[in-house]
VORO-730105 format. One record per residue: y, z, x of N, C-alpha, C in turn; residue in three letters. Coordinates in steps of 0.02 Angstrom, whole numbers, padded with zeros to 5 digits, always signed. Layout:
# residues N
YZXYZXYZXAla
...
# end
This chain:
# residues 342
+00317+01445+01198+00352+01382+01183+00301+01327+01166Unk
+00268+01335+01202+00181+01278+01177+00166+01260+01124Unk
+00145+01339+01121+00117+01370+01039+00166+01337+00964Unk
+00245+01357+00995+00289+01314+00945+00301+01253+00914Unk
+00299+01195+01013+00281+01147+00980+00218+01129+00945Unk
+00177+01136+00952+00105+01115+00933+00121+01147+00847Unk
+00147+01201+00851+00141+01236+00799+00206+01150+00718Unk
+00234+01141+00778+00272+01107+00740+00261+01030+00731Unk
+00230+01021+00790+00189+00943+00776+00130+00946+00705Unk
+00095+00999+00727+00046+01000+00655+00060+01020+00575Unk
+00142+01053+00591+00169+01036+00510+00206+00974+00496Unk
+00212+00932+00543+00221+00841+00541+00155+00835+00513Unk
+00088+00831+00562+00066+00786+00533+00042+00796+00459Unk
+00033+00854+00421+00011+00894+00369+00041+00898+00304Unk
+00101+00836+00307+00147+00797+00289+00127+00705+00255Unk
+00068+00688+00309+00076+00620+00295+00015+00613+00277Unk
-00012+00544+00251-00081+00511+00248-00071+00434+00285Unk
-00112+00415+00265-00128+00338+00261-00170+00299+00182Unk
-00134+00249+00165-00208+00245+00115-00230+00146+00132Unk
-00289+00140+00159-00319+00065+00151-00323+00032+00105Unk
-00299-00048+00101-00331-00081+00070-00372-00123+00071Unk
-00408-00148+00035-00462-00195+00037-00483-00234-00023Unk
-00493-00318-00020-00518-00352-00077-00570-00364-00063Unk
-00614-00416-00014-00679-00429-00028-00712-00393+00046Unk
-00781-00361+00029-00819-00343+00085-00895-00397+00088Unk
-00878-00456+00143-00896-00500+00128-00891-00550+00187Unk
-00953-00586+00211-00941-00655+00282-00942-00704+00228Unk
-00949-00724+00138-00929-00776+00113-00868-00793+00078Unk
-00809-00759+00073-00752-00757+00031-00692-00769+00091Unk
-00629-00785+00027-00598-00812+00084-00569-00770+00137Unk
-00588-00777+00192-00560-00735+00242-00498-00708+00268Unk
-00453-00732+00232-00389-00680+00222-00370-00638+00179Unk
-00438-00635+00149-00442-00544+00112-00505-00525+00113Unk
-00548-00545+00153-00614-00526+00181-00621-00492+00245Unk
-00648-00421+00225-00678-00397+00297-00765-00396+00269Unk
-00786-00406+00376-00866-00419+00352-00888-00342+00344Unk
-00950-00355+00324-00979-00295+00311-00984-00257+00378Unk
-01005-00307+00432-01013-00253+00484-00956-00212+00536Unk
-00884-00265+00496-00823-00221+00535-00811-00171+00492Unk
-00837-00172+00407-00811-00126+00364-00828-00055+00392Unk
-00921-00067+00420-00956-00002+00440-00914+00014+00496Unk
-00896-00033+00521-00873+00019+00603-00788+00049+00571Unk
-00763+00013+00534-00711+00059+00523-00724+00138+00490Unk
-00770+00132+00437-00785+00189+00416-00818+00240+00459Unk
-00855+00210+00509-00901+00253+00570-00829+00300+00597Unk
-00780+00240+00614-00717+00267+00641-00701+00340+00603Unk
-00701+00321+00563-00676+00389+00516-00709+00449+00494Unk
-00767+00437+00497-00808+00495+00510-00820+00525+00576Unk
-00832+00471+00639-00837+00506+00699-00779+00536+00713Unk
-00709+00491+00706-00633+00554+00711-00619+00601+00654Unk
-00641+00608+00633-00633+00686+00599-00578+00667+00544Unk
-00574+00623+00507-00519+00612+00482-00544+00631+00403Unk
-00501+00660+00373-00525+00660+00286-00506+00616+00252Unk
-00555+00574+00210-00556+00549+00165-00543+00553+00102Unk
-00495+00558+00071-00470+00596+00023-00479+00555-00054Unk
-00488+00554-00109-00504+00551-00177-00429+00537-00185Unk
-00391+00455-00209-00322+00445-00214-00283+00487-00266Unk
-00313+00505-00347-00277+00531-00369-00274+00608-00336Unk
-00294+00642-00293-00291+00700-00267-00245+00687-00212Unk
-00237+00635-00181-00195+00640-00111-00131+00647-00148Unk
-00115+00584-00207-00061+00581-00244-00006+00627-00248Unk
-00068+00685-00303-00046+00727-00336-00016+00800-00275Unk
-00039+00795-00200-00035+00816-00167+00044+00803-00126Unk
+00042+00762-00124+00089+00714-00117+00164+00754-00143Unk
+00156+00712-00208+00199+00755-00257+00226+00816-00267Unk
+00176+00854-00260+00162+00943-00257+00206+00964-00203Unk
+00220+00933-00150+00218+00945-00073+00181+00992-00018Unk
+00108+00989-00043+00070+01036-00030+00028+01010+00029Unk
+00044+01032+00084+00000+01006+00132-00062+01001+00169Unk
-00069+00921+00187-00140+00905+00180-00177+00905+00253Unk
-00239+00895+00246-00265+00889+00332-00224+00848+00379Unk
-00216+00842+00444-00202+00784+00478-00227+00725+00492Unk
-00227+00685+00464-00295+00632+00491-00298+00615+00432Unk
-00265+00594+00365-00308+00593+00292-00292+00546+00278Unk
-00338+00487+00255-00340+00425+00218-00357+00411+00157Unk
-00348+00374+00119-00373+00353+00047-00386+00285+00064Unk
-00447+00267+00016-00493+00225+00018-00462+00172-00036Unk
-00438+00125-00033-00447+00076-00103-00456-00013-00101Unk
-00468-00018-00153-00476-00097-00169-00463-00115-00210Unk
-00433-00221-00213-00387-00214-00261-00441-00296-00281Unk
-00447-00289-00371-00470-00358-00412-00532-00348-00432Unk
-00581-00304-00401-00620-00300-00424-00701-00333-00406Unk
-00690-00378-00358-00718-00418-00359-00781-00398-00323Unk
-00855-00432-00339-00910-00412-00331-00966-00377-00257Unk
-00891-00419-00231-00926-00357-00139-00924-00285-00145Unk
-00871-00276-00190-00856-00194-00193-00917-00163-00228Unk
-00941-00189-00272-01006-00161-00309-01069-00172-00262Unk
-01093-00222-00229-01152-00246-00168-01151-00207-00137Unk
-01083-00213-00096-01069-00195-00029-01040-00135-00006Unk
-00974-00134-00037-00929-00082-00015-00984-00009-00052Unk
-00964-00017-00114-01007+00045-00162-01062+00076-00128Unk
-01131+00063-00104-01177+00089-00091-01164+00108-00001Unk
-01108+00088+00024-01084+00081+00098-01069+00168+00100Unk
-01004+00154+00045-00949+00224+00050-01005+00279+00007Unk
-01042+00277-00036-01096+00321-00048-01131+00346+00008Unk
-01161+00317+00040-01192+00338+00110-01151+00376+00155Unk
-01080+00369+00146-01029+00407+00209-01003+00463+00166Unk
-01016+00471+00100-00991+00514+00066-00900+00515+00050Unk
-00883+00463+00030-00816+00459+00035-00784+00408-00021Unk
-00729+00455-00030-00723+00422-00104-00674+00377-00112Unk
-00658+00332-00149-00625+00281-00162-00611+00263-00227Unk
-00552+00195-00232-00525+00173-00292-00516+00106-00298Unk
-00528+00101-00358-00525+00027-00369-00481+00000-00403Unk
-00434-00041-00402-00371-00075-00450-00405-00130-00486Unk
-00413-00129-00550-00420-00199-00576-00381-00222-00622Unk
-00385-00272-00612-00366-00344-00673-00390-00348-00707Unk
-00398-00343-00796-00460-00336-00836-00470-00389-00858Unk
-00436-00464-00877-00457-00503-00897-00515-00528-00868Unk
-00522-00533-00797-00578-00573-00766-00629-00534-00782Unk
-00623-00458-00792-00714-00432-00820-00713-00416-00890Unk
-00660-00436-00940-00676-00450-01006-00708-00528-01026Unk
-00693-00578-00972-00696-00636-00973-00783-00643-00938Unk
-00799-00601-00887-00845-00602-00846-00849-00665-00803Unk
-00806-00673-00771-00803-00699-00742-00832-00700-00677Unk
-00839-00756-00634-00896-00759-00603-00855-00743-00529Unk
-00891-00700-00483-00873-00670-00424-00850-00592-00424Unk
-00848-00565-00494-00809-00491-00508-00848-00458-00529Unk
-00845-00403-00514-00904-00353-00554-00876-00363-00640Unk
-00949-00335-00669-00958-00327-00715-00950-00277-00753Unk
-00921-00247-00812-00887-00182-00845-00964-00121-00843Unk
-01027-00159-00831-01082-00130-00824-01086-00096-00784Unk
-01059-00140-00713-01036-00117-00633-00989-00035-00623Unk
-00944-00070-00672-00863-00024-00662-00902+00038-00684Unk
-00943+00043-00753-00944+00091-00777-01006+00132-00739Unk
-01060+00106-00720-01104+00132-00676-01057+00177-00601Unk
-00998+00133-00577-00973+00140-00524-00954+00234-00537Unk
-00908+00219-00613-00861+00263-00626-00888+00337-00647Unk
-00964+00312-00670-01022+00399-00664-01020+00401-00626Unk
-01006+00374-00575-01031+00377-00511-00978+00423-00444Unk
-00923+00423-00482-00842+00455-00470-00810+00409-00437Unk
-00825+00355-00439-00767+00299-00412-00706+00307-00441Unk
-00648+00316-00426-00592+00289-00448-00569+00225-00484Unk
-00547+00224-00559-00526+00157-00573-00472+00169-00591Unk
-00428+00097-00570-00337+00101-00614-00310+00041-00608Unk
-00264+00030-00630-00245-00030-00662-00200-00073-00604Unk
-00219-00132-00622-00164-00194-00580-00185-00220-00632Unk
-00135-00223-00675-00133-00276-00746-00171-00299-00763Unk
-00172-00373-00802-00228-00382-00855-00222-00445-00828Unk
-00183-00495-00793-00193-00567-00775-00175-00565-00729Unk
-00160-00526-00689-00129-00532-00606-00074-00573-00584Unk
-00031-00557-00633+00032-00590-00631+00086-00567-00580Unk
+00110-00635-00568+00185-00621-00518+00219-00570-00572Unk
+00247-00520-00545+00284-00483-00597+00346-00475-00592Unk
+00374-00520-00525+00444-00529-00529+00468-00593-00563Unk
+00410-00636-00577+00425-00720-00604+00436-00700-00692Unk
+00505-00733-00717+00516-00734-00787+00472-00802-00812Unk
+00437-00792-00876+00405-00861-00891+00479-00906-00900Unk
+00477-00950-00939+00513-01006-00967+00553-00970-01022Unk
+00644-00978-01030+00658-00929-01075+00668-00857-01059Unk
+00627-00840-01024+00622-00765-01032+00685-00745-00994Unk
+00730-00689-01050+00783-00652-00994+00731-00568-00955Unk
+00783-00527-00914+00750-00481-00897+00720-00441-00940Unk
+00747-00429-00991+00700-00363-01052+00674-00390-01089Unk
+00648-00474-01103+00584-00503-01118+00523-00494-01062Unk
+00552-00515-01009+00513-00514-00965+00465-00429-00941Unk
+00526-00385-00925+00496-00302-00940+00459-00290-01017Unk
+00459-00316-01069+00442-00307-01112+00379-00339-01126Unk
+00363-00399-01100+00283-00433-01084+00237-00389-01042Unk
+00266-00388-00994+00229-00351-00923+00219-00272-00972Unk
+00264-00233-00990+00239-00182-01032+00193-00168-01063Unk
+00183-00236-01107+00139-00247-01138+00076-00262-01120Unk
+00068-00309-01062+00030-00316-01038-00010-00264-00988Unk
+00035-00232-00949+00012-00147-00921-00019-00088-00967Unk
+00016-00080-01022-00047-00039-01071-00096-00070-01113Unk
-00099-00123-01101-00192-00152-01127-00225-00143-01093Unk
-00206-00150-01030-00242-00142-00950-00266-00077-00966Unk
-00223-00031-00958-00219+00045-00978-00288+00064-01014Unk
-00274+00033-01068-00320+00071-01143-00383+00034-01114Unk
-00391-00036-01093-00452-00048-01083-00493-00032-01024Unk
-00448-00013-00969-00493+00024-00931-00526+00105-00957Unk
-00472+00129-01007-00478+00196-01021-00527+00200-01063Unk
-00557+00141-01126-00604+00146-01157-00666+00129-01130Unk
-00676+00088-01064-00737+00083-01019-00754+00139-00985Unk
-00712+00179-00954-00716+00208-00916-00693+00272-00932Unk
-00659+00288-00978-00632+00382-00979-00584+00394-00927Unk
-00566+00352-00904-00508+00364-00838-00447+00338-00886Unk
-00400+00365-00844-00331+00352-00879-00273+00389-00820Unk
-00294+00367-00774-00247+00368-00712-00178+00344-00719Unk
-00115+00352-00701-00038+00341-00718-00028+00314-00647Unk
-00073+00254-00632-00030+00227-00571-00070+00148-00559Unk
-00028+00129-00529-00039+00023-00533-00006+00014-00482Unk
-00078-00033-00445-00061-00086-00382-00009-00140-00415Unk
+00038-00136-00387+00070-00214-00409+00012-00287-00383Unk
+00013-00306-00422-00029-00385-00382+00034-00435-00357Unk
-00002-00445-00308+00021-00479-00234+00084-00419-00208Unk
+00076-00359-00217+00121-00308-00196+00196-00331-00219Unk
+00200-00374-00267+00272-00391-00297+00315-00336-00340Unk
+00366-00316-00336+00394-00300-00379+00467-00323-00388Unk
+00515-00290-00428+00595-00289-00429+00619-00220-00467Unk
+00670-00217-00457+00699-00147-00494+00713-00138-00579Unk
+00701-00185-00603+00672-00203-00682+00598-00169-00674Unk
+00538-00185-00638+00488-00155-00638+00488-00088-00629Unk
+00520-00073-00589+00511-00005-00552+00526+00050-00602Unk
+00596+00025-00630+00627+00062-00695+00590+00074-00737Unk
+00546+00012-00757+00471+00009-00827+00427+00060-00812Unk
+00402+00060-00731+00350+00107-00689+00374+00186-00715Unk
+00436+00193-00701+00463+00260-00699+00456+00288-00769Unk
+00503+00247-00815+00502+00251-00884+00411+00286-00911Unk
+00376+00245-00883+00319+00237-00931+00263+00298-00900Unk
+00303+00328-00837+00279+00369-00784+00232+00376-00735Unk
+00239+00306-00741+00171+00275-00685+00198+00287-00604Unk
+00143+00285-00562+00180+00295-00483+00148+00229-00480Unk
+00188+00176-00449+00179+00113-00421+00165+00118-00349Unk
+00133+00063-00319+00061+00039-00264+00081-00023-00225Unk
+00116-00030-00165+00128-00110-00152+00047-00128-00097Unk
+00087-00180-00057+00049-00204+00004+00082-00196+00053Unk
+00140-00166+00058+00193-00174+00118+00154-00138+00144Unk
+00152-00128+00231+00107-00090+00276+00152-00034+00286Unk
+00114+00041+00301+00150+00097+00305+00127+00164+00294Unk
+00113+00226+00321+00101+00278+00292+00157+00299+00226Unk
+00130+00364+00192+00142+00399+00150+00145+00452+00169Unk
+00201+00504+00144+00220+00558+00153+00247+00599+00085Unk
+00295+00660+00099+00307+00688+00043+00388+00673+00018Unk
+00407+00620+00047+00478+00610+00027+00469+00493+00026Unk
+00405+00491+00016+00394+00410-00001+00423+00386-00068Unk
+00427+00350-00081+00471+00304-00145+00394+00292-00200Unk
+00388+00348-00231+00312+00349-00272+00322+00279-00334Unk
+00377+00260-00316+00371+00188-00358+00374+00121-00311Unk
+00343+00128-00287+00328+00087-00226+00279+00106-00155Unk
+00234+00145-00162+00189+00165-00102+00168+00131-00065Unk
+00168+00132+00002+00142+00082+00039+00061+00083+00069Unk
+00043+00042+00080-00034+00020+00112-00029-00011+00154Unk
-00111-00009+00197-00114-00057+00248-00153-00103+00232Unk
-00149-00156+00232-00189-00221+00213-00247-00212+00266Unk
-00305-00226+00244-00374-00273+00319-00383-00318+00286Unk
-00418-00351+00306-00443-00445+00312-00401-00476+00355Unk
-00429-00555+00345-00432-00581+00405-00426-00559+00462Unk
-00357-00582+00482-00318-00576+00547-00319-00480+00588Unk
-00342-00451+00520-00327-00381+00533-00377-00357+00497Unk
-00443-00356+00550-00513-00321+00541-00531-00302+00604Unk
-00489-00293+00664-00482-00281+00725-00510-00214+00728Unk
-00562-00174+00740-00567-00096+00741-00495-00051+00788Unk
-00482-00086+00848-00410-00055+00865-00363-00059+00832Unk
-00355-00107+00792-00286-00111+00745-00292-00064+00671Unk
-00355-00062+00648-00393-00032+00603-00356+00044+00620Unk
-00383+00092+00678-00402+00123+00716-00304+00147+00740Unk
-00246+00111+00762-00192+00115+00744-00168+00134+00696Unk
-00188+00106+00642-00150+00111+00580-00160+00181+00524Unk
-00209+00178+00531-00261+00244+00512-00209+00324+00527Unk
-00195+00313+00590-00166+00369+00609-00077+00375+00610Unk
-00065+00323+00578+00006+00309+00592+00041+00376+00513Unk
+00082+00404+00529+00133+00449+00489+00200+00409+00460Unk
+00236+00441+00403+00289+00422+00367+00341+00438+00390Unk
+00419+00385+00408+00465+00404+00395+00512+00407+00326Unk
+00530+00452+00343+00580+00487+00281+00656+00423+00295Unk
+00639+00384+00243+00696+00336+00234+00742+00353+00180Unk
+00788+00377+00201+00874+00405+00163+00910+00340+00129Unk
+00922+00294+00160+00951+00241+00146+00903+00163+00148Unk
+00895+00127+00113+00875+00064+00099+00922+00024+00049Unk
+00942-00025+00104+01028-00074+00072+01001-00143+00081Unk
+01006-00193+00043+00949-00170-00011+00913-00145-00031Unk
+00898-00104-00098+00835-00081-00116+00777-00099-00141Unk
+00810-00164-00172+00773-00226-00195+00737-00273-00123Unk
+00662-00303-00161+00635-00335-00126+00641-00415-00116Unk
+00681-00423-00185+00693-00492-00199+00755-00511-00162Unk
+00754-00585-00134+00806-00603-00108+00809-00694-00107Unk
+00838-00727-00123+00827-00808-00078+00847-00827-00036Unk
+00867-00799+00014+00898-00800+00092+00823-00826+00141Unk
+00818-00843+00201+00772-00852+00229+00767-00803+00276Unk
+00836-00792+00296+00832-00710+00353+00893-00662+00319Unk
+00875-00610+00266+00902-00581+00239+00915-00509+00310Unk
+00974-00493+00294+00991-00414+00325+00982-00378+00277Unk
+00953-00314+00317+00956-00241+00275+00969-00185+00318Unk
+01005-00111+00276+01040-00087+00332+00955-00004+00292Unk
+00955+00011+00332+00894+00073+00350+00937+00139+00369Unk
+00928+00199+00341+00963+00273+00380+00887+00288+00388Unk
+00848+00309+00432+00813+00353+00442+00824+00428+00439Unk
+00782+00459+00402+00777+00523+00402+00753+00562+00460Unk
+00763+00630+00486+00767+00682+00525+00689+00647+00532Unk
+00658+00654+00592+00573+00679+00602+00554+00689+00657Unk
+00469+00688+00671+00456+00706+00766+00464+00632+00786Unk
+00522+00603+00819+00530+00528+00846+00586+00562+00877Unk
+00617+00505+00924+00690+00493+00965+00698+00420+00908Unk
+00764+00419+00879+00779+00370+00854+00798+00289+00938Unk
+00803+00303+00984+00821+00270+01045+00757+00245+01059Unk
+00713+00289+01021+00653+00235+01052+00608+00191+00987Unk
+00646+00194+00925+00635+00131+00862+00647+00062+00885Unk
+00604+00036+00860+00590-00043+00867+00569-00070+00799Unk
+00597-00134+00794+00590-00162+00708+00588-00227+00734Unk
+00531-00258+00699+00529-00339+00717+00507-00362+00662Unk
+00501-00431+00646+00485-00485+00607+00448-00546+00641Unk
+00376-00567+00595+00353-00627+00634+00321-00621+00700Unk
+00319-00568+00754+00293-00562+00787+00359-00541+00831Unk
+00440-00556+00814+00479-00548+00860+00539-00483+00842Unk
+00567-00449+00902+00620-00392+00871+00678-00443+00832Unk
+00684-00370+00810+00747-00384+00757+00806-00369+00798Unk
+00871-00408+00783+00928-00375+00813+00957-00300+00756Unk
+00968-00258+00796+00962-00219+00781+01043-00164+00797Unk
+01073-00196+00735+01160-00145+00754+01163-00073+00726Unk
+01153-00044+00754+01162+00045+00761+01226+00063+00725Unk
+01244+00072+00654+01293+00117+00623+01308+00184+00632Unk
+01272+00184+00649+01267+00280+00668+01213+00300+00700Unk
+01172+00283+00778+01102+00297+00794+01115+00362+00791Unk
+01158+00422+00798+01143+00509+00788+01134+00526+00710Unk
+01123+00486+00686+01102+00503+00593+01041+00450+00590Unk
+01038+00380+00643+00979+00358+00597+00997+00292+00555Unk
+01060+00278+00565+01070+00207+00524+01104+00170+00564Unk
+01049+00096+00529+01048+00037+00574+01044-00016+00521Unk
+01073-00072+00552+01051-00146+00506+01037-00187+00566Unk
+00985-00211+00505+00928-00264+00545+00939-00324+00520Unk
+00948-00376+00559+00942-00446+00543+00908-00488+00604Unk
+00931-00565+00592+00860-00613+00631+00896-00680+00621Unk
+00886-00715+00655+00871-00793+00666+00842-00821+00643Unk
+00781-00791+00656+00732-00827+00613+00728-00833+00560Unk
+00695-00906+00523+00687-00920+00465+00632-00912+00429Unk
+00632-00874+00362+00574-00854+00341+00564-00893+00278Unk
+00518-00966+00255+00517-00989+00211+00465-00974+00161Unk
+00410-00951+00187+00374-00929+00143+00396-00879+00085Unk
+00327-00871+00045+00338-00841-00020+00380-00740+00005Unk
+00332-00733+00053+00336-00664+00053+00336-00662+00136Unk
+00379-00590+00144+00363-00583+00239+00419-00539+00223Unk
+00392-00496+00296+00408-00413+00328+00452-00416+00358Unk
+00503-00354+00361+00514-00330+00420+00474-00257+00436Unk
+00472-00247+00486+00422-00158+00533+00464-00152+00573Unk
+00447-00071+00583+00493-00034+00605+00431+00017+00605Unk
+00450+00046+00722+00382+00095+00717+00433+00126+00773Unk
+00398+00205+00763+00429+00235+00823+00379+00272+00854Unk
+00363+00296+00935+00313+00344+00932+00326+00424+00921Unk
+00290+00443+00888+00292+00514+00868+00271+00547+00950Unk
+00337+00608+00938+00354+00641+00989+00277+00693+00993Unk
+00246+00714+01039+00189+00766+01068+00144+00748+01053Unk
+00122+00673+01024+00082+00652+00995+00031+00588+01005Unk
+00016+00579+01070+00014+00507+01091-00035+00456+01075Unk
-00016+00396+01063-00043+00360+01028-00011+00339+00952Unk
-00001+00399+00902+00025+00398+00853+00090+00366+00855Unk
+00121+00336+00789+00165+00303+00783+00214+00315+00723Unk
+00232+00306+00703+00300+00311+00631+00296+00249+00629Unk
+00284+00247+00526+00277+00147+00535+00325+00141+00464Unk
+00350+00094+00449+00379+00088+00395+00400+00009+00391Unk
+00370-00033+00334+00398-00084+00330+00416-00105+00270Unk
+00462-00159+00272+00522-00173+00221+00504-00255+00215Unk
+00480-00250+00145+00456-00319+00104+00496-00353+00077Unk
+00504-00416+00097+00537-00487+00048+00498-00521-00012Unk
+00531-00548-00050+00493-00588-00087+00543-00647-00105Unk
+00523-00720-00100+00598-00756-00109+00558-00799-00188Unk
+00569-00768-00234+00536-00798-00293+00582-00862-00332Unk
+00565-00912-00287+00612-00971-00300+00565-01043-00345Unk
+00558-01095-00374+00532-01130-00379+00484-01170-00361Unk
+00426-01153-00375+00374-01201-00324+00351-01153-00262Unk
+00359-01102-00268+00378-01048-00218+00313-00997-00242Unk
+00280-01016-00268+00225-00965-00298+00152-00985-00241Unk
+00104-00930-00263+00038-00918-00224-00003-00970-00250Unk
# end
């Protein structure tokens, strides 16, 4: 009976990853997307002393996809803009640990050369080098904001446009031609997603969360570090956290102008007790009405008022034979209203 469970906890975990993100590796940039260099090393120490694999993103992906299962413990490495810690700092860091990584860029700022971003000299040195490169557009645009005028299939029809220049010009620097994009500022809407699918790209947010083999590949989730969250225990949490299999999302859309929007969640079958899920916002639980807790569906709402541009709800459970580990899954707002921008 041992043998079984164990036998069945390790085709859970052989199921999921994790993948990091990261913008500047750096004690001078702004520190809510800065980790320092010396928490970067201890996270990566983390990951080599726990045994965890480091996996090459378009390989976890494609793994992903396949449903072919991967080590337990497996992370992907990435960073998003481009900007010049990753070439100093990060680059010659993750060379030394032997571990590979990806980079999302914006190409205007290194067609422009702009000052703080690596240089196409950088990218391309990086990219002999087997770095990963792929696209987060060409101006780092809100991609749920219509300009002035614009209806929705102007608006999908810019961003289109604007996503395969990105495309071709990373592909003529670099020989890469990867089919997948960080959204910038992890924005999207279901006009995008449709474009993503159409054009057969797998889309990249910021919402925090493992990946598994039944994730929404037009929308993948990450874990953010910087600032507030360069903690090596929180680091060190997250790393090991697994995917739930979400059946239902009511809304599916991220966009909303409500300040405390409801959404109703079915969780899928996994190693958890649904009795012991918890979902909060802001630091506080969510109320939480049970439609069916023997299937897994619930709607979540709040009191609280959420005025900012963007903000979460999470939802974690602990994985059953497994301690420590967690089930994480969170569900992103965006209230793209006037004056309401970054």
């Amino acid at each position: 009976m041992a043998a079984a469970v164990l036998l069945s906890v390790s085709a859970q975990a052989a199921e999921h990853a994790t993948i990091t993100l990261y913008h500047h590796i750096s004690e001078t940039t702004p520190a809510s997307t800065s980790v320092p260099p010396a928490k970067f090393r201890e996270q990566m120490e983390h990951l080599k002393a726990d045994g965890f694999t480091v996996m090459a993103l378009p390989e976890l992906l494609n793994a992903l996809q396949q449903r072919q299962q991967i080590p337990d413990k497996t992370v992907a490495i990435t960073f998003d803009d481009g900007y010049i810690s990753i070439y100093d700092t990060a680059f010659p860091m993750l060379q030394e640990y032997g571990f590979p990584f990806t980079v999302f860029i914006n190409t205007q700022p290194h067609n422009d050369r702009m000052n703080g971003y690596m240089s196409w000299e950088h990218i391309r040195e990086m990219s002999d080098a087997g770095v990963t490169f792929a696209n987060h557009m060409e101006n780092h645009p809100h991609m749920v904001d219509a300009l002035e005028g614009e209806d929705d299939a102007a608006r999908i029809a810019r961003l289109e446009e604007e996503l395969l220049r990105s495309q071709e010009r990373i592909a003529a620097e670099t020989g890469q031609d990867h089919k997948f994009m960080a959204y910038p500022y992890g924005e999207y809407d279901i006009p995008v997603k449709e474009m993503m699918e159409r054009l057969g790209f797998i889309g990249i947010g910021q919402q925090s969360g493992a990946v598994g083999f039944d994730s929404d590949f037009l929308a993948l989730p990450r874990f953010p570090f910087g600032g507030s969250f360069t903690d090596l225990n929180d680091f060190k949490q997250k790393v090991q956290t697994l995917s739930f299999n979400l059946q239902e999302v009511d809304p599916e859309t991220q966009m909303t102008t409500e300040t405390s929007p409801e959404v109703t969640l079915q969780f899928g079958p996994g190693n958890f007790n649904y009795r012991q899920l918890g979902c909060f916002a802001g630091g506080q639980p969510l109320q939480m009405e049970w439609l069916d807790q023997e299937n897994g569906r619930v709607r979540l709402s709040t009191e609280q008022q959420f005025n900012m541009r963007r903000f979460r709800y999470l939802c974690t459970a602990p994985a059953t034979g497994m301690p420590g580990r967690f089930y994480w899954y969170s569900k992103d707002w965006t209230r793209s209203l006037p004056g309401n921008q970054d």
